[in-house]
BAMARMAR-556425 format. One record per residue: residue number from 1; x, y, z of N, C-alpha, C, CB in turn. Coordinates in nm, 3 decimals. Atoms other than C-alpha are relative to their C-alpha. Glycine has a CB too. Example, Ala and Ser with C-alpha at 12.3 -4.5 7.8 and 13.67 -1.06 7.14 Angstrom:
<nodes>
(node 1, (0.089, -0.119, 0.000), (1.230, -0.450, 0.780), (0.090, 0.120, 0.000), (-0.099, 0.003, 0.125))
(node 2, (-0.082, -0.119, -0.006), (1.367, -0.106, 0.714), (-0.077, 0.109, 0.073), (0.041, 0.046, -0.142))
</nodes>
This chain:
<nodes>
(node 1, (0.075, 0.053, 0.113), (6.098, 8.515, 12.807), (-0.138, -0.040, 0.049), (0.074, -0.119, -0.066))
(node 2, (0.186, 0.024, -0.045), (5.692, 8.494, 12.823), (-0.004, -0.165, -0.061), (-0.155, 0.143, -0.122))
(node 3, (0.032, 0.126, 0.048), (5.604, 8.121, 12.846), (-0.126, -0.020, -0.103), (-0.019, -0.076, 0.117))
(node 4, (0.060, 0.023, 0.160), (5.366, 8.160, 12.536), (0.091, 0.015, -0.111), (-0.112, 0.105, -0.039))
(node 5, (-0.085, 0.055, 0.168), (5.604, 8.211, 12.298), (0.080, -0.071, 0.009), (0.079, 0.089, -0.092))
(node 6, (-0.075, 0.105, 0.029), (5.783, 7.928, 12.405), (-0.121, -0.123, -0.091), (0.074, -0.052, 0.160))
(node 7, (0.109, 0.128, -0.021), (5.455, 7.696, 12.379), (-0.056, 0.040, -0.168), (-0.153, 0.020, 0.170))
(node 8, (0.021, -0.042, 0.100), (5.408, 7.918, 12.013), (0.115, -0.091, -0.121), (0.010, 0.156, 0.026))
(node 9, (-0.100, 0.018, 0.054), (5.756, 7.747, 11.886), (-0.033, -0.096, -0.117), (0.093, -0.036, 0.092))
(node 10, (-0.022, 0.137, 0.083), (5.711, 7.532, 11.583), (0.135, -0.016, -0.067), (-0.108, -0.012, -0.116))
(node 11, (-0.137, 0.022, 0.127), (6.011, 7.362, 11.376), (0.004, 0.048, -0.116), (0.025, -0.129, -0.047))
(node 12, (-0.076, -0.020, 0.134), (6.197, 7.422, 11.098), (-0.029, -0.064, -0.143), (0.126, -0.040, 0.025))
(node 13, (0.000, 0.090, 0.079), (6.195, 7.125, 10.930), (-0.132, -0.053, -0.026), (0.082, -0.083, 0.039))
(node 14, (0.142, 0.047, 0.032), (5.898, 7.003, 10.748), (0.007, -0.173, -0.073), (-0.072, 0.128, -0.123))
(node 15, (-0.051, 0.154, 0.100), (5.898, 6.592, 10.675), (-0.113, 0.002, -0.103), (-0.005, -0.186, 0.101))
(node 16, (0.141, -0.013, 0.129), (5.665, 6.552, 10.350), (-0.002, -0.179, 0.018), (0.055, 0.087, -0.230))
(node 17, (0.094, 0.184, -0.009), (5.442, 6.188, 10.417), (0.046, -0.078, 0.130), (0.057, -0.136, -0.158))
(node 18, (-0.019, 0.084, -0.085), (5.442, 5.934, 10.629), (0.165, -0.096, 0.009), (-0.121, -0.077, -0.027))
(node 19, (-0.148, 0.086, -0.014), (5.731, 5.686, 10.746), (-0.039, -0.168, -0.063), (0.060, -0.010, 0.208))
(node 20, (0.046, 0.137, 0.074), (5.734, 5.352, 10.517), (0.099, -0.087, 0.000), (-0.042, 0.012, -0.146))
(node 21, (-0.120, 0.084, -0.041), (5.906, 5.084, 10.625), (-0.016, -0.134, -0.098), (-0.003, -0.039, 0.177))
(node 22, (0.024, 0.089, 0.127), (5.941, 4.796, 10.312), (0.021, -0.120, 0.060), (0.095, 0.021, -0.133))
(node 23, (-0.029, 0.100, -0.058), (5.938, 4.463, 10.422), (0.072, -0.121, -0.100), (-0.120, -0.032, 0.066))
(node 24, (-0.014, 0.038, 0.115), (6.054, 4.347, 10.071), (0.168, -0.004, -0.041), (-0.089, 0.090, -0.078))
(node 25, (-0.113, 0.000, 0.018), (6.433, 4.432, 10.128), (0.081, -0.111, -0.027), (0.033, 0.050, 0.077))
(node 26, (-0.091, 0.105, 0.006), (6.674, 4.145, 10.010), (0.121, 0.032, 0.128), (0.063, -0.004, -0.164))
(node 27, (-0.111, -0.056, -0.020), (6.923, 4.165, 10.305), (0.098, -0.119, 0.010), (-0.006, 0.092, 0.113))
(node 28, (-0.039, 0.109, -0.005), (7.081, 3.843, 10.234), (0.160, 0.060, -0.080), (-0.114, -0.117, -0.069))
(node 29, (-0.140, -0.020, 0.020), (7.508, 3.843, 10.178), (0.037, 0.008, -0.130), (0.074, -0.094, 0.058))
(node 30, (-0.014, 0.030, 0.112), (7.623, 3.909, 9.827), (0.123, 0.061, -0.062), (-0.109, 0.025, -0.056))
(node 31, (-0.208, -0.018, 0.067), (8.013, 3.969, 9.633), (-0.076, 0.199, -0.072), (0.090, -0.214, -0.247))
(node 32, (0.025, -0.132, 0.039), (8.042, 4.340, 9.578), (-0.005, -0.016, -0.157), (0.113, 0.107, 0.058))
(node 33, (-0.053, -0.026, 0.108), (8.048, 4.458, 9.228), (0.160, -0.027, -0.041), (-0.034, 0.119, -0.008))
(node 34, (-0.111, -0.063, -0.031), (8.413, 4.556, 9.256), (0.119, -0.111, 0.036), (-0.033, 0.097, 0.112))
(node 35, (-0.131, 0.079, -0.111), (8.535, 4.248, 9.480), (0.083, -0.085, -0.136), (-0.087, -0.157, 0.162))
(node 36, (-0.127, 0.069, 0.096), (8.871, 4.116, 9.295), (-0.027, -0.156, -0.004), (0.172, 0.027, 0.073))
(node 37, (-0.024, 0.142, 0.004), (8.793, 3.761, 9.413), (-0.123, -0.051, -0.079), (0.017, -0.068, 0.150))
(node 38, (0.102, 0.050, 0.041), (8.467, 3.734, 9.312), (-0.100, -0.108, 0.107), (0.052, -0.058, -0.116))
(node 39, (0.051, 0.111, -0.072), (8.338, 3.506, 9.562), (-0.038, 0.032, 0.170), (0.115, -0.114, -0.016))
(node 40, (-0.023, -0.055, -0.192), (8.244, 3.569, 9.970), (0.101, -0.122, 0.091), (-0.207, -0.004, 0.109))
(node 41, (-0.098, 0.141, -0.103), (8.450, 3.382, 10.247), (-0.085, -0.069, 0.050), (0.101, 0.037, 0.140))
(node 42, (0.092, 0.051, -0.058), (8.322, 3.122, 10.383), (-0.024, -0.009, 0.143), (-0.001, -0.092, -0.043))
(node 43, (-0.028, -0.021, -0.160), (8.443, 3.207, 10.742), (0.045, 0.098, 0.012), (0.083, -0.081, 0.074))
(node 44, (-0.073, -0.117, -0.078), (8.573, 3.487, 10.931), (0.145, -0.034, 0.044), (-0.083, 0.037, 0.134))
(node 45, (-0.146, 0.058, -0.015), (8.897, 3.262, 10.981), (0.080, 0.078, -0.149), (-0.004, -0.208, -0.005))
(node 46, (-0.035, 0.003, 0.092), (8.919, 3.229, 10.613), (0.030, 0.156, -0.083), (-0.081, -0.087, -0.039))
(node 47, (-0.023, -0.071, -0.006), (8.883, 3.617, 10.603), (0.098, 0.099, 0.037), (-0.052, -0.012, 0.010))
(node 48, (-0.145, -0.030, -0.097), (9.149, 3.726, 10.805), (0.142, -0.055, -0.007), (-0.025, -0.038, 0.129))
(node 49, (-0.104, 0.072, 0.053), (9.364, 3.511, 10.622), (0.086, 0.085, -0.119), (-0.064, -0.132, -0.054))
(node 50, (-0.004, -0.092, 0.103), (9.377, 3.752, 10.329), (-0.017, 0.138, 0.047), (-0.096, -0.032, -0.096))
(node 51, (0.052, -0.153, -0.063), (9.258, 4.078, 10.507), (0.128, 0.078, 0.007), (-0.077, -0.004, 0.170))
(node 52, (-0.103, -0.096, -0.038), (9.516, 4.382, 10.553), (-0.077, 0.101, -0.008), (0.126, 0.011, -0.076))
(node 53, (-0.004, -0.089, -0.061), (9.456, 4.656, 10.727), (0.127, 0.100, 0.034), (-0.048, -0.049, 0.080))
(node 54, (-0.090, -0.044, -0.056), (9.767, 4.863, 10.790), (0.096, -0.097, 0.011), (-0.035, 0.053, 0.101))
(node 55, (-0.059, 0.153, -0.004), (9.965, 4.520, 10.702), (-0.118, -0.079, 0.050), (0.141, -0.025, 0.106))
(node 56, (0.057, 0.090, 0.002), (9.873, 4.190, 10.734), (-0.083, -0.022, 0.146), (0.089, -0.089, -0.045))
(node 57, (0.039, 0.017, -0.127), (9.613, 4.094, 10.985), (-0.028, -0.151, 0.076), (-0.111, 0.077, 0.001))
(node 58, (-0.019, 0.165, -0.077), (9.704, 3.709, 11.035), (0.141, -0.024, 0.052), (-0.026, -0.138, -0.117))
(node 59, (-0.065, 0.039, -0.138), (9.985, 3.506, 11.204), (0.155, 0.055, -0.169), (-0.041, -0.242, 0.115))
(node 60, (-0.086, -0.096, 0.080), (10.361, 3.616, 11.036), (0.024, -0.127, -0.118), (0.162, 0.075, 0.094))
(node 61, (0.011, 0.091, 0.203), (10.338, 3.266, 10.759), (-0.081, 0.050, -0.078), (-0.064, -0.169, -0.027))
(node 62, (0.075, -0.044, 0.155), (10.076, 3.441, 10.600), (0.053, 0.118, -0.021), (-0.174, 0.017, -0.013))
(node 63, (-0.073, -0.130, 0.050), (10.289, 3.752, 10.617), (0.049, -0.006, -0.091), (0.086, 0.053, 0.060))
(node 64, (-0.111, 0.052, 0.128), (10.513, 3.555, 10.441), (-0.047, 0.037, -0.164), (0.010, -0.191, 0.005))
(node 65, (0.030, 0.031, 0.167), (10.271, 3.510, 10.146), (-0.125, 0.119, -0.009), (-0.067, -0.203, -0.048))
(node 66, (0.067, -0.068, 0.079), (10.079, 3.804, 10.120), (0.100, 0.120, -0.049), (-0.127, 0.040, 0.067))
(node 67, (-0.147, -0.053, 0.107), (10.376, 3.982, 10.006), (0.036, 0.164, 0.140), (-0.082, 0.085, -0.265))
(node 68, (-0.047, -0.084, -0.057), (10.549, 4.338, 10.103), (-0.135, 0.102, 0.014), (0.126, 0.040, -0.069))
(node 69, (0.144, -0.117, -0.008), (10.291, 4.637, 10.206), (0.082, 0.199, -0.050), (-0.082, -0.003, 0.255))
(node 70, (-0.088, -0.097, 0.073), (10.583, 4.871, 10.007), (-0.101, 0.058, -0.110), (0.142, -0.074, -0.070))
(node 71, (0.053, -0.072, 0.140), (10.437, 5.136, 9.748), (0.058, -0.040, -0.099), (0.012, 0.142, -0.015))
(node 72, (-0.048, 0.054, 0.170), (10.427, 5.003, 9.416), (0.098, 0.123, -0.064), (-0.167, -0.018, -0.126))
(node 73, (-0.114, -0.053, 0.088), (10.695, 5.183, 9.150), (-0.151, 0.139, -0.022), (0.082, -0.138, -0.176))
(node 74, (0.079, -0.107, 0.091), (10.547, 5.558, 9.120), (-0.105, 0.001, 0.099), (-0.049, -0.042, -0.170))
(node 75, (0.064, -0.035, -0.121), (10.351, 5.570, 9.450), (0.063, 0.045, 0.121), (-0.064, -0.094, 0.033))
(node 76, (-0.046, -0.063, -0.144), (10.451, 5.759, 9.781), (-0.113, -0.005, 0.076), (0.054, 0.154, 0.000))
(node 77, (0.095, -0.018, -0.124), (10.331, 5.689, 10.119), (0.030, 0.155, 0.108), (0.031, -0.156, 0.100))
(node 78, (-0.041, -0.138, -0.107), (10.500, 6.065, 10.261), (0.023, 0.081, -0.130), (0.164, -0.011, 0.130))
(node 79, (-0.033, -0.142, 0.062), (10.501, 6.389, 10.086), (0.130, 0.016, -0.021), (-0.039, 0.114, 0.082))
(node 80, (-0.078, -0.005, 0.034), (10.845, 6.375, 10.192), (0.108, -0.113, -0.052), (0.010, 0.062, 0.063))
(node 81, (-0.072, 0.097, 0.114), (10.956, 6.068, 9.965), (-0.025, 0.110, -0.119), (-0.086, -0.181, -0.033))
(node 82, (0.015, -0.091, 0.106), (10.863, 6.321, 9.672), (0.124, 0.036, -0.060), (-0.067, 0.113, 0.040))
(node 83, (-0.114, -0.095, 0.091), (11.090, 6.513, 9.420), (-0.067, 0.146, 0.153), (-0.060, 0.042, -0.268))
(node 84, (0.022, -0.130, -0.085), (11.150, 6.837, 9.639), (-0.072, 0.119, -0.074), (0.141, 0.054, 0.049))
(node 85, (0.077, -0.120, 0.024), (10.944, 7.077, 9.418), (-0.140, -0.065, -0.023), (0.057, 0.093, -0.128))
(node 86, (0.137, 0.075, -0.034), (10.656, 6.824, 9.539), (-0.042, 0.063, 0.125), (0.012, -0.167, 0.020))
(node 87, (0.009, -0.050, -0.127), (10.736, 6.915, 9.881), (-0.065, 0.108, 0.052), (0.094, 0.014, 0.031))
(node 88, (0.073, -0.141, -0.083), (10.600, 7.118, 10.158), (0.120, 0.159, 0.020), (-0.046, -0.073, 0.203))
(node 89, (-0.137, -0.078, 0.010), (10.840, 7.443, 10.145), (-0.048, 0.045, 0.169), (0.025, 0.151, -0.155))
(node 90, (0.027, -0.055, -0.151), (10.928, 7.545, 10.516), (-0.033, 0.153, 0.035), (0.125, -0.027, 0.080))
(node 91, (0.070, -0.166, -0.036), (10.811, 7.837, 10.674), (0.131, 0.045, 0.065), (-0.165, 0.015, 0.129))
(node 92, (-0.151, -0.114, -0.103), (11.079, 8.139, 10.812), (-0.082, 0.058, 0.094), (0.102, 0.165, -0.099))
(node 93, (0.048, -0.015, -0.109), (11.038, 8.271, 11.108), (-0.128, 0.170, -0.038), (0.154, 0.008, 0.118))
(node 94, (0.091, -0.058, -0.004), (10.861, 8.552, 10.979), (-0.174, -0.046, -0.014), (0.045, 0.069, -0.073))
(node 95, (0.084, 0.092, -0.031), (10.571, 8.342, 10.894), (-0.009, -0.026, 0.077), (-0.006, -0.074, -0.033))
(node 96, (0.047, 0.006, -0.127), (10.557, 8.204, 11.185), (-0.055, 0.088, 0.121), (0.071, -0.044, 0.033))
(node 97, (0.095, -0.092, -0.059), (10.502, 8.494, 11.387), (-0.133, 0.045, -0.061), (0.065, 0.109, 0.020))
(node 98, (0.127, -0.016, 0.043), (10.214, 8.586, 11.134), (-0.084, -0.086, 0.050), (-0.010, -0.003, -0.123))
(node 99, (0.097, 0.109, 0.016), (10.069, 8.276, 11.220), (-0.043, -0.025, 0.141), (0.059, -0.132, -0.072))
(node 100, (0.005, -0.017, -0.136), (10.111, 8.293, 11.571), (-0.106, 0.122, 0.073), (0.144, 0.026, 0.031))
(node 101, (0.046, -0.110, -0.049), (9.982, 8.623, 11.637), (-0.178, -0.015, -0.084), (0.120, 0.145, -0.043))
(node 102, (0.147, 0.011, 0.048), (9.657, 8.526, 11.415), (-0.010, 0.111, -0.121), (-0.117, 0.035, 0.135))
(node 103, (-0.009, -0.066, 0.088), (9.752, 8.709, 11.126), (-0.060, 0.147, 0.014), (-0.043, -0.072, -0.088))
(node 104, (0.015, -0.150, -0.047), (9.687, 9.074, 11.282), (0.144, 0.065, -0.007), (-0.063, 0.010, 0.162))
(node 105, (-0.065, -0.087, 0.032), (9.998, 9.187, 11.203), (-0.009, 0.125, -0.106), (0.073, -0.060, -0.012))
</nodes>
C-alpha cells in the first residue's frame, strides 16, 4: 500500500455542528413517573428493605413480609410449566443430524 493513500483517508461519518454542552440540566433526584410508592427512600438501608432482585435482597424477617416470589395465577416462569401444545416439541434424531452437519444435507 502507497503511504499517500493512507494520508488521503478521510471518514465516513460526518458530525453536523459543534459539541454543546448545557449547563442548565436539572440533575437533582426525583420519583419516576411509574414508581408504585410514589415517594424516594430516604436511605439505601431503607431501600434494600423493599428491593428484590431475583428474591428478596434483605435479612430472611423481611423475607417473611415481602411475601412469596411464586407466579401470580396465569403466569409461568418455564415454558415447561405450560399446557403441552405451548411447549417446545423435541427434535428426532433426524433433525439433529441436519443440524449438526450445518444443514448441507
Amino acid at each position: 500500500m502507497q503511504p499517500s493513500a493512507v494520508l488521503r483517508r478521510t471518514p465516513l461519518i460526518k458530525f453536523v455542528g459543534k459539541r454543546v454542552f448545557t449547563e442548565a440540566v436539572d440533575h437533582s433526584p426525583r420519583v419516576h413517573s411509574q414508581d408504585p410508592h410514589g415517594a424516594l427512600p430516604t436511605s439505601f438501608q431503607q431501600y434494600r428493605l423493599n428491593a428484590q432482585q431475583h428474591g428478596p435482597l434483605a435479612s430472611s424477617s423481611a423475607h417473611r413480609l415481602s411475601g412469596s416470589i411464586a407466579p401470580a395465577p396465569g403466569e409461568f416462569f418455564s415454558r415447561n410449566d405450560l399446557p403441552a401444545r405451548y411447549r417446545y416439541t423435541p427434535l428426532d434424531e433426524d433433525e439433529m443430524d441436519i443440524i449438526n452437519a450445518g444443514g448441507a444435507i
